[in-house]
C-alpha positions in Angstrom: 86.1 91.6 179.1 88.2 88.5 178.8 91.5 90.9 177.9 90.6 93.7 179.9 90.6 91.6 183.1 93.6 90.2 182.2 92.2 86.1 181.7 94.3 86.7 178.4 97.2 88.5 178.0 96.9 88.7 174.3 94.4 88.9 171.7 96.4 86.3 170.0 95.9 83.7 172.8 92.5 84.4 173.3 91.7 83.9 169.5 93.7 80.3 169.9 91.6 79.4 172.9 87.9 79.9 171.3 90.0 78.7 168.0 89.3 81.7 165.9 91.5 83.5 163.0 92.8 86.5 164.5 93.4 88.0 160.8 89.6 87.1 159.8 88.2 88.7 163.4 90.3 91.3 162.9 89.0 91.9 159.5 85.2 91.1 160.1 85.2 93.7 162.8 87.0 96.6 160.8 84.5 96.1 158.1 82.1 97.0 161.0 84.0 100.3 161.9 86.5 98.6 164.7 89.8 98.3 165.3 91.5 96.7 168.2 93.6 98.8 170.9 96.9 97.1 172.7 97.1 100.2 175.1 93.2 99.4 175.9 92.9 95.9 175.2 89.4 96.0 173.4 87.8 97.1 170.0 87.2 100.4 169.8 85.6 102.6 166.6 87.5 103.1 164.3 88.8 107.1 165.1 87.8 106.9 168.8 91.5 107.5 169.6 92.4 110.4 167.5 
């Protein structure tokens, strides 16, 4: 929600502001069938797109 309503404009700077690893988030969450969406600004499952 915090990207979507535009409070962050990157993933990135939200990810700096809760100090978390971008790369391990990124990573923890495909491992759970997610990947994040610039165009949408969120996690989505991993094929929701195609």
């Amino acid at each position: 929600m915090l990207l979507r309503d535009e409070e962050f404009d990157s993933l990135e700077s939200l990810c700096y502001n809760f100090n978390e690893d971008i790369d391990k988030l990124k990573a923890n969450l495909r491992e759970a069938g997610y990947v994040y969406s610039e165009e949408q600004r969120q996690f989505r499952p991993i094929g929701f797109d195609e």
